[in-house]
C-alpha positions as CSV (number, residue, x, y, z in Angstrom):
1,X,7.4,19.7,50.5
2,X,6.6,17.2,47.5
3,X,6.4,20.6,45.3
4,X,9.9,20.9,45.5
5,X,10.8,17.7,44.8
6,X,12.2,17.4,41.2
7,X,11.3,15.2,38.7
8,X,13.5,12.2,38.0
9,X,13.3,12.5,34.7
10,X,14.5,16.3,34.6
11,X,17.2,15.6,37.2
12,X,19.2,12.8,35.1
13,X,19.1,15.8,32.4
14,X,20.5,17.9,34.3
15,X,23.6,15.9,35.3
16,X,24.1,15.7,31.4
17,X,24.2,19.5,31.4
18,X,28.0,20.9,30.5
19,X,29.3,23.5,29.1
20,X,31.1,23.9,25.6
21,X,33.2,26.7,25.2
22,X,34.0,28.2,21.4
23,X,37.7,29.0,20.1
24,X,36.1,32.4,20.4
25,X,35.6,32.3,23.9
26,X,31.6,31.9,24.1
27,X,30.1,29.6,26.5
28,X,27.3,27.4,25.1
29,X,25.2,25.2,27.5
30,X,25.0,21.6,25.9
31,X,23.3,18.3,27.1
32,X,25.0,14.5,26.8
33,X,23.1,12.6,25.0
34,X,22.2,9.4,27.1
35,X,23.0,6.2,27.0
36,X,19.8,4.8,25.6
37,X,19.6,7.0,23.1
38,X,23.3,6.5,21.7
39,X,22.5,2.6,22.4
40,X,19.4,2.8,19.8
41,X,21.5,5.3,17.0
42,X,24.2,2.5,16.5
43,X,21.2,-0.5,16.4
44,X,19.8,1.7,13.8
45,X,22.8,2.2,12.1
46,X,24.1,-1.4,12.3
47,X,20.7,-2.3,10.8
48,X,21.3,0.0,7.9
49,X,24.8,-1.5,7.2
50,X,23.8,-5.1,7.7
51,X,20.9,-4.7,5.2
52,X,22.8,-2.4,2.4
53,X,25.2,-5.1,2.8
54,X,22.9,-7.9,2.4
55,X,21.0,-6.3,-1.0
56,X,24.5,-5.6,-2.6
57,X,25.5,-9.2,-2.3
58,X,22.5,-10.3,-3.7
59,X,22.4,-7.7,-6.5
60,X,26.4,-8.5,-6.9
61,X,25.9,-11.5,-6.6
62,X,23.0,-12.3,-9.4
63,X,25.1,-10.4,-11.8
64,X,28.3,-12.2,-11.2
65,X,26.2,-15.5,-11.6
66,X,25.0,-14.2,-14.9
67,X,28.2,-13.5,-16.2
68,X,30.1,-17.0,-15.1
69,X,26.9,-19.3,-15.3
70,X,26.2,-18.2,-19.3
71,X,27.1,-19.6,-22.2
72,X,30.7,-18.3,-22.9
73,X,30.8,-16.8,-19.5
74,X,33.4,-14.8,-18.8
75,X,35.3,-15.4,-15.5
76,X,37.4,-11.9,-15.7
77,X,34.1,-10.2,-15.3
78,X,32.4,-12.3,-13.0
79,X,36.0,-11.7,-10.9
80,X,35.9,-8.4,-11.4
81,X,32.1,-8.8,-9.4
82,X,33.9,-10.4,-6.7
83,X,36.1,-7.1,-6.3
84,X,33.6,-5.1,-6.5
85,X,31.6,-7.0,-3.6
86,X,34.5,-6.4,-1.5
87,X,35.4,-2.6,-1.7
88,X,30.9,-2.4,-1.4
89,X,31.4,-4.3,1.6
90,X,34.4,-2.7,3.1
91,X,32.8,1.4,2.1
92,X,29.7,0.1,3.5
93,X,31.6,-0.8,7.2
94,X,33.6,2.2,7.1
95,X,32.7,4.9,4.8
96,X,28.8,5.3,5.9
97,X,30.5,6.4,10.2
98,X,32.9,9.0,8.0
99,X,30.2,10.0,5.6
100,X,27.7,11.2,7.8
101,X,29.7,12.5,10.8
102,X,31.8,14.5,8.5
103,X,28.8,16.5,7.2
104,X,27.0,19.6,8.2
105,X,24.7,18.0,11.1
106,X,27.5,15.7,12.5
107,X,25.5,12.7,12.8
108,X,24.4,9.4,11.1
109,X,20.8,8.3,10.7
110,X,20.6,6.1,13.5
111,X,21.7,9.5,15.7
112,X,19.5,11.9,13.5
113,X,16.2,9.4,14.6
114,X,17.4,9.5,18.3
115,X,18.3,13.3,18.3
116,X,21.9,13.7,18.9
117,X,25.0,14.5,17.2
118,X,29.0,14.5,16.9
119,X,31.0,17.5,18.7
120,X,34.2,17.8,19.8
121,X,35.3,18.4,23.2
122,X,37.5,21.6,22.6
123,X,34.4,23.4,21.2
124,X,36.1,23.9,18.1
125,X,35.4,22.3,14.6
126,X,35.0,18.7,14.0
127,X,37.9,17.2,12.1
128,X,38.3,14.4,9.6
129,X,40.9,12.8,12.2
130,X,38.7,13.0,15.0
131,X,36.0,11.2,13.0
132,X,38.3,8.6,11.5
133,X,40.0,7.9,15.2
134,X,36.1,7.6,16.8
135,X,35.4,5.4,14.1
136,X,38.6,3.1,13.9
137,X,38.4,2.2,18.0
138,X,35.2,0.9,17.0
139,X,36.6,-1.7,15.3
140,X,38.6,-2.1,18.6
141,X,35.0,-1.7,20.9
142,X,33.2,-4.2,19.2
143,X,34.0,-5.7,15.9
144,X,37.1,-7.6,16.5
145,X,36.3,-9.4,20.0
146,X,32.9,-10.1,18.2
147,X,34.8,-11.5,15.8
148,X,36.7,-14.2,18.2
149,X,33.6,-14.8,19.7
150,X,32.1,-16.3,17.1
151,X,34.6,-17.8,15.6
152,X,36.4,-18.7,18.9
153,X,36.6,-22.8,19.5
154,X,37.8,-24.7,22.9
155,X,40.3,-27.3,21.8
156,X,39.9,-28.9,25.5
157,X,36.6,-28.3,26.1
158,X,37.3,-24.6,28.1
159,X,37.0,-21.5,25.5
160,X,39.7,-18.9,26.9
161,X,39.7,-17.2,23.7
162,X,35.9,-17.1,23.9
163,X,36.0,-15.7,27.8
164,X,38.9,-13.3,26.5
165,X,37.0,-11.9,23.9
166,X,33.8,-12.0,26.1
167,X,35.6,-9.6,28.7
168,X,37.2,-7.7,26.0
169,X,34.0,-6.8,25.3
170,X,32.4,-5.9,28.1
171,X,35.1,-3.9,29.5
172,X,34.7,-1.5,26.1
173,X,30.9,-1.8,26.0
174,X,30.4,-1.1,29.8
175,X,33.6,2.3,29.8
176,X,30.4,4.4,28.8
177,X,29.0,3.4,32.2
178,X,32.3,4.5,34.5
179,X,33.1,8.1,33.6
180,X,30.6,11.1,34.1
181,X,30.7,12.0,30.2
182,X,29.3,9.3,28.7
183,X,32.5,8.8,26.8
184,X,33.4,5.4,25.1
185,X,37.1,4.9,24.2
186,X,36.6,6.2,20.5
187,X,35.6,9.4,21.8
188,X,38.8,9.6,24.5
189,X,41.1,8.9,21.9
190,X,39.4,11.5,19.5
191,X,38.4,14.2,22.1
192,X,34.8,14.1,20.8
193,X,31.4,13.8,22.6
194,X,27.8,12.9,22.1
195,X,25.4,15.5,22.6
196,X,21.3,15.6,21.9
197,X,20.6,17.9,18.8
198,X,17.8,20.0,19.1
199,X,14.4,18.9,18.2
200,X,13.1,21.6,15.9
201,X,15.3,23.2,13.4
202,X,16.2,26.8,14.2
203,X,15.9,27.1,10.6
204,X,12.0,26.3,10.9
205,X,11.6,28.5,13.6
206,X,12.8,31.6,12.2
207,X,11.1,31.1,8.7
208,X,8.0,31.4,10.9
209,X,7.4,34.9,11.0
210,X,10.0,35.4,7.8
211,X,11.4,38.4,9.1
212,X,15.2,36.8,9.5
213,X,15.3,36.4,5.9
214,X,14.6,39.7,5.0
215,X,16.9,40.7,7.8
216,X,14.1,43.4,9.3
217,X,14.9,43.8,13.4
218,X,10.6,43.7,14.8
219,X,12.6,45.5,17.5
220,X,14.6,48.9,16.2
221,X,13.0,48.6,12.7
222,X,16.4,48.2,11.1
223,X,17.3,46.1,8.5
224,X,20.1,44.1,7.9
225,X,21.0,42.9,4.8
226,X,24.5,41.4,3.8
227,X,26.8,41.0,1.0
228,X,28.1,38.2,-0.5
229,X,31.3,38.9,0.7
230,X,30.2,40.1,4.0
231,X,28.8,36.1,4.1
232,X,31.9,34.6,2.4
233,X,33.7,35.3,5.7
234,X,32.3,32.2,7.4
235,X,31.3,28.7,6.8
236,X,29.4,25.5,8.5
237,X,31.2,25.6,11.7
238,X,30.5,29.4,12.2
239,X,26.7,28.6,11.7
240,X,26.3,25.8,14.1
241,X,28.0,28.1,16.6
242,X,25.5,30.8,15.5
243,X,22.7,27.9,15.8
244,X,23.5,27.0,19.4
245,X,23.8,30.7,20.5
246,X,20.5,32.0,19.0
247,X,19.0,28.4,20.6
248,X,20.1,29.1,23.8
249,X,19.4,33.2,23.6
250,X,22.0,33.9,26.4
251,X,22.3,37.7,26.2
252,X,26.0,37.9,26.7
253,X,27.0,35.2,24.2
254,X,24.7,36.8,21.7
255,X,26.6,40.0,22.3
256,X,29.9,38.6,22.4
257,X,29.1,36.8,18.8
258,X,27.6,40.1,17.7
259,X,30.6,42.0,18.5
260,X,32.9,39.4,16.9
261,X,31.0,39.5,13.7
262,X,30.6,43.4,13.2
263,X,34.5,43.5,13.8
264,X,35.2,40.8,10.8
265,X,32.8,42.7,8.8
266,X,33.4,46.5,9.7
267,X,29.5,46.9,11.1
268,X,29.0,49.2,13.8
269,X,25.3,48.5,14.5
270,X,26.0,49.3,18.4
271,X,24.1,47.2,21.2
272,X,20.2,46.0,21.8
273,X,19.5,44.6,18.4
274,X,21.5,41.6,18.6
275,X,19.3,38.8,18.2
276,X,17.7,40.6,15.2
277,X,21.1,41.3,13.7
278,X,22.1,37.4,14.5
279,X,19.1,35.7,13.3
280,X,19.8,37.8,9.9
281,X,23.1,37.2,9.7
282,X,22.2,33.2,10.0
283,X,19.3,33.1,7.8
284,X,21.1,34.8,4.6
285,X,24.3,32.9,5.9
286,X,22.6,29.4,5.6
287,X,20.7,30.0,2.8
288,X,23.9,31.1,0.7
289,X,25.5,28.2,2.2
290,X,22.6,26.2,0.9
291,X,22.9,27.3,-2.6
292,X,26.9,27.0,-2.6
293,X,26.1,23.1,-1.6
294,X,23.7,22.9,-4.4
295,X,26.5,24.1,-7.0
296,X,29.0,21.8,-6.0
297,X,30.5,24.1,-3.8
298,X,31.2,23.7,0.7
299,X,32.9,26.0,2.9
300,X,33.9,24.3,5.9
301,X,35.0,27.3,8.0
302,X,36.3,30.8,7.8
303,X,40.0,29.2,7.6
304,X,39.6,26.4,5.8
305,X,38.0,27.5,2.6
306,X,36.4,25.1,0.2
307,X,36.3,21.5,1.2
């Protein structure tokens, strides 16, 4: 009987197990991340902030001293400094969330160390608003009753605003704890979840053998090489679809994708191939992706354009 007793380890993983389904229809198996893992990405990211934040004010701060302190100092500039401090302070706190979720992995470095990423809910595309609405509520989580705690002082001895903010805090902090997703308010509001990322790149994988890039099938023998405007079709979201699909290697969601792309392109290839024709179709995808990036240039989805 103890043979068929699961691990505890692989059982918590698979109550995290869901399933995301595309705009297009495809089912993708996804795990939460967990809770100790998403708990160590924002102490690694808070670290980050709090020490950018502390070597601009010194560096800000040794140059506005130089410019007041000196002989005919000039305390416009050395204002100026002060300004300058502030907006640092203020992109630091804000920007550095929007920065990194917004890019192609979804996902700061505190997440990127602890293997998990930004999706949304619907399956679809990450927006800018979902981001920015994530990121805002933080402020709400755990900034602001922070904030009142240390600065909160009893005027008769007994600290409501101190037990106030204490259970304002601890109400946000423990939400994570009280629904099955793993969801803390920011992702509510913004329909967005955490999930883990995978450990080795696809990317990686594929350039292994080297036959994706040159778009040869090890199967049929065919070869599958695409235009530039065969590839201009899609963008970042469409290859982290493609990602997750080839990842997973669930025979009818690699059909299904296989069908949807030879429709947008024309292709008739017809059926057993597909993982050949998909890991192509990504490798010459992401590396004209790549290049675009390297130009100046970002194509956030087939409907978007460039952003």
């Amino acid at each position: 009987m103890s043979g068929a007793v699961i691990p505890q380890g692989r059982a918590k993983r698979a109550d995290r197990r869901r399933t995301l389904v595309t705009p297009e229809g495809i089912a993708l198996q996804i795990v939460l991340a967990s809770r100790g893992s998403r708990f160590g990405a924002l102490l690694i990211d808070l670290t980050i902030i709090f020490v950018s934040i502390i070597v601009s004010s010194i560096v800000l701060g040794l140059i506005g001293v130089k410019l007041w302190g000196g002989k005919g100092g000039d305390a416009g500039a050395a204002q100026f400094v002060v300004i300058v401090w502030l907006v640092v302070i203020w992109l630091t706190r804000y920007a550095y969330f929007l920065f990194f979720e917004l890019g192609p992995r979804g996902a700061t470095p505190g997440k990127r160390m602890t293997g998990i990423r930004i999706a949304a809910r619907s399956g679809g595309r990450l927006t800018a608003e979902m981001v920015l609405a994530r990121n805002l509520l933080r402020d709400i989580e755990i900034f602001l009753p922070l904030q009142l705690l240390i600065s909160a002082r009893g005027i008769d001895g007994t600290d409501y605003t101190g037990l106030a903010a204490g259970l304002w805090f601890l109400l946000f902090a423990l939400l994570p704890m009280f629904n099955r997703d793993r969801l803390r308010a920011g992702d509510l509001i913004a329909g967005t979840w955490v999930i883990e990322a995978p450990k080795r790149k696809l990317e990686a994988a594929l350039s292994t053998s080297g036959t994706a890039l040159r778009g040869a099938s090890s199967t049929t023998g065919a070869v599958y090489k695409f235009s530039d405007a065969e590839l201009a079709v899609y963008g970042e979201y469409e290859l982290q679809t493609l990602e997750r699909v080839l990842r997973e290697g669930r025979p009818e969601a690699m059909a299904a994708v296989q069908d949807a792309i030879c429709r947008k392109l024309g292709w008739n290839p017809g059926a057993g191939d597909e993982r050949a024709f998909l890991e192509a179709y990504y490798t010459q995808l992401r590396a004209r992706l790549e290049a675009g990036m390297r130009m100046g240039k970002r194509k956030a989805d087939k409907n978007t354009g460039t952003a």
